[in-house]
Rosetta silent file (secondary structure, phi, psi, omega in degrees, C-alpha in Angstrom):
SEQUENCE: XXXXXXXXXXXXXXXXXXXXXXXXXXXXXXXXXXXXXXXXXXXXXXXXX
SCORE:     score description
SCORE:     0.000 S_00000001
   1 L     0.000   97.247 -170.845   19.188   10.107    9.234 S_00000001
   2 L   -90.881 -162.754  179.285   16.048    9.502   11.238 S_00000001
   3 L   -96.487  -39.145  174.211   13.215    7.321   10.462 S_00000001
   4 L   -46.209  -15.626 -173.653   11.387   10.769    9.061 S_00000001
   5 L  -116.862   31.032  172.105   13.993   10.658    6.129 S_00000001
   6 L  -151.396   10.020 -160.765   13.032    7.600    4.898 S_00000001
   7 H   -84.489  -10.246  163.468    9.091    7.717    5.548 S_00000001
   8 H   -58.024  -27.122 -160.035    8.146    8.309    2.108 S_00000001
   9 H   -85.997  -34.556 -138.161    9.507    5.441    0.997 S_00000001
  10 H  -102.913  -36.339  178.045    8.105    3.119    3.701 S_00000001
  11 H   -44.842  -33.000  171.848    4.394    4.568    3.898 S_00000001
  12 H   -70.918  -38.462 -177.403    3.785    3.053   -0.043 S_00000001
  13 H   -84.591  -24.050  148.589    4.892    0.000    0.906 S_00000001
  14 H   -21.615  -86.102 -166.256    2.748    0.306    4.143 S_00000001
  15 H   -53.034  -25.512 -179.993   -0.492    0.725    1.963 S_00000001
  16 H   -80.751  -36.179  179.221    0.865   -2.374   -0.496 S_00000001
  17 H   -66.446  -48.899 -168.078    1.104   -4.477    2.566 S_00000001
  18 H   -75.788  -51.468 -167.708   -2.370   -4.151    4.142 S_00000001
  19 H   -50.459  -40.272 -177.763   -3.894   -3.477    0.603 S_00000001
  20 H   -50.612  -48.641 -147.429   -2.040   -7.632    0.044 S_00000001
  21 H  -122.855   23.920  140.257   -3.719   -9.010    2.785 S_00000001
  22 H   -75.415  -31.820 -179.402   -7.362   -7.093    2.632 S_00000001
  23 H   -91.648  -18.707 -175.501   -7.202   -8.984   -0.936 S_00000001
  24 L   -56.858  -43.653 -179.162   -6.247  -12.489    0.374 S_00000001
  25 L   -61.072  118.874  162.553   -9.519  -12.145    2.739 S_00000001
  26 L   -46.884    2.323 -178.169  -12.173  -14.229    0.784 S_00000001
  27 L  -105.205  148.020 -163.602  -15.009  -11.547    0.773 S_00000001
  28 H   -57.123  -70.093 -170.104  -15.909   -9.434   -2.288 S_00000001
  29 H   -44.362  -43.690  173.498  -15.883   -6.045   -0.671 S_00000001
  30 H   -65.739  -37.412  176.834  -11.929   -6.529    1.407 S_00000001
  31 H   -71.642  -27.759 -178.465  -10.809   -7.539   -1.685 S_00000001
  32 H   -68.934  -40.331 -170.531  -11.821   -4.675   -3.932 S_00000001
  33 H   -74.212  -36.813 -171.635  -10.452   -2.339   -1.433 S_00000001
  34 H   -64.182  -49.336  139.973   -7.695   -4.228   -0.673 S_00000001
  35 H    -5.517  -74.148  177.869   -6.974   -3.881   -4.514 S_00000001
  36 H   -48.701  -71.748  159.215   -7.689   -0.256   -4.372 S_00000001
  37 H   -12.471  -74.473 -176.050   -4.470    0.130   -1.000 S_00000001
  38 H   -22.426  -83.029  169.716   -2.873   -1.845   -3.671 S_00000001
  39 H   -63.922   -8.384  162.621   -2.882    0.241   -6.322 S_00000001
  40 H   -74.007  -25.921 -179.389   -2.671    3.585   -4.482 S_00000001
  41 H   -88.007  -36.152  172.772    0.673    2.672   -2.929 S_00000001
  42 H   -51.932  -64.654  176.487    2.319    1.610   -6.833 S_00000001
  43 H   -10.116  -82.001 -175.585    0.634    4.657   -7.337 S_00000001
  44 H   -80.953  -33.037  163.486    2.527    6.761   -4.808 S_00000001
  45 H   -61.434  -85.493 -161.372    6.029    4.631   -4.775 S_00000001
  46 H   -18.233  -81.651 -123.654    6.042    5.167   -8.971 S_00000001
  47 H   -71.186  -54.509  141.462    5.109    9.119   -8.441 S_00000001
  48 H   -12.397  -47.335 -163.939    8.602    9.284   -5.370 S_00000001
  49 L   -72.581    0.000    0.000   10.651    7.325   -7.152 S_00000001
């Protein structure tokens, strides 16, 4: 049980973290993407789980 046997799990939650704090930054454009992280890692955690 490596770190490779858990990296699925941790990479969605990766993309939820940065996607969090690209939307806290106050500018129109970091937040839409930072949205966009957002919803690609629910995205990809749902479609794993």
């Amino acid at each position: 049980m490596g770190i490779s046997d858990n990296l699925e799990e941790v990479e969605p939650t990766i993309l939820i973290g940065i996607g969090f704090v690209l939307f806290l930054i106050p500018e129109p454009a970091t937040s839409t993407l930072g949205i966009g992280l957002m919803l690609l890692g629910i995205v990809w955690w749902i479609q794993w789980a």
